[in-house]
C-alpha positions in Angstrom: 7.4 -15.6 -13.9 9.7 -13.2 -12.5 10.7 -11.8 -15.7 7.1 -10.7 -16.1 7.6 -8.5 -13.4 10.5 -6.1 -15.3 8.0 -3.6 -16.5 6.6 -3.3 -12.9 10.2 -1.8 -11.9 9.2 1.6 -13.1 6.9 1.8 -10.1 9.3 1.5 -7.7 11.1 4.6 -6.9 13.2 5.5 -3.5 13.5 2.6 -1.1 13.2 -1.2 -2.8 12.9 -2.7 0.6 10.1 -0.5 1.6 7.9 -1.1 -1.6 8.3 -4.9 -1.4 7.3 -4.8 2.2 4.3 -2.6 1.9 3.4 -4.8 -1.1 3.4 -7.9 0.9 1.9 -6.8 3.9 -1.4 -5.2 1.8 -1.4 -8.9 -0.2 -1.3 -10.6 3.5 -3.9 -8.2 4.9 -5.8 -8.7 1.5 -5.1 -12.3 1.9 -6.5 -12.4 5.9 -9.9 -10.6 4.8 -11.0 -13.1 2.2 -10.5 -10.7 -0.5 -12.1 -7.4 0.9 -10.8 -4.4 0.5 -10.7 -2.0 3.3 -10.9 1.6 3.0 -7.9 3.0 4.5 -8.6 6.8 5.9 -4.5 7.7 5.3 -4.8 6.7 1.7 -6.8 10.2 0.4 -5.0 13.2 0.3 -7.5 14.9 2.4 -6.0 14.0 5.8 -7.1 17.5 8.0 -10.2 16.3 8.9 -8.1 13.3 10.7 -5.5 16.1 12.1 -8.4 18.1 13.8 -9.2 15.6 16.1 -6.2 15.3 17.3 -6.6 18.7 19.5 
């Protein structure tokens, strides 16, 4: 099983420890919603409307 995941090791680039993590947590968070997917507003690249309000 785990040496299906070799040709996943491309994706990770920079911090290993980070990736994993992030990678659990959104399985957990995936897990804890029965399966739905939440839009998450910091995932687009068009954060300024999010800055604005800020001020």
């Amino acid at each position: 099983k785990r040496a299906d995941l070799i040709p996943a090791e491309g994706f990770i680039s920079g911090d290993t420890y980070t990736f994993v993590r992030n990678a659990f947590l959104q399985r957990r968070e995936f897990l804890i919603n029965d399966g739905k997917v939440t839009r998450d507003p910091f995932a687009s690249g068009d954060n300024e409307d999010l800055m604005l309000d800020d001020f």
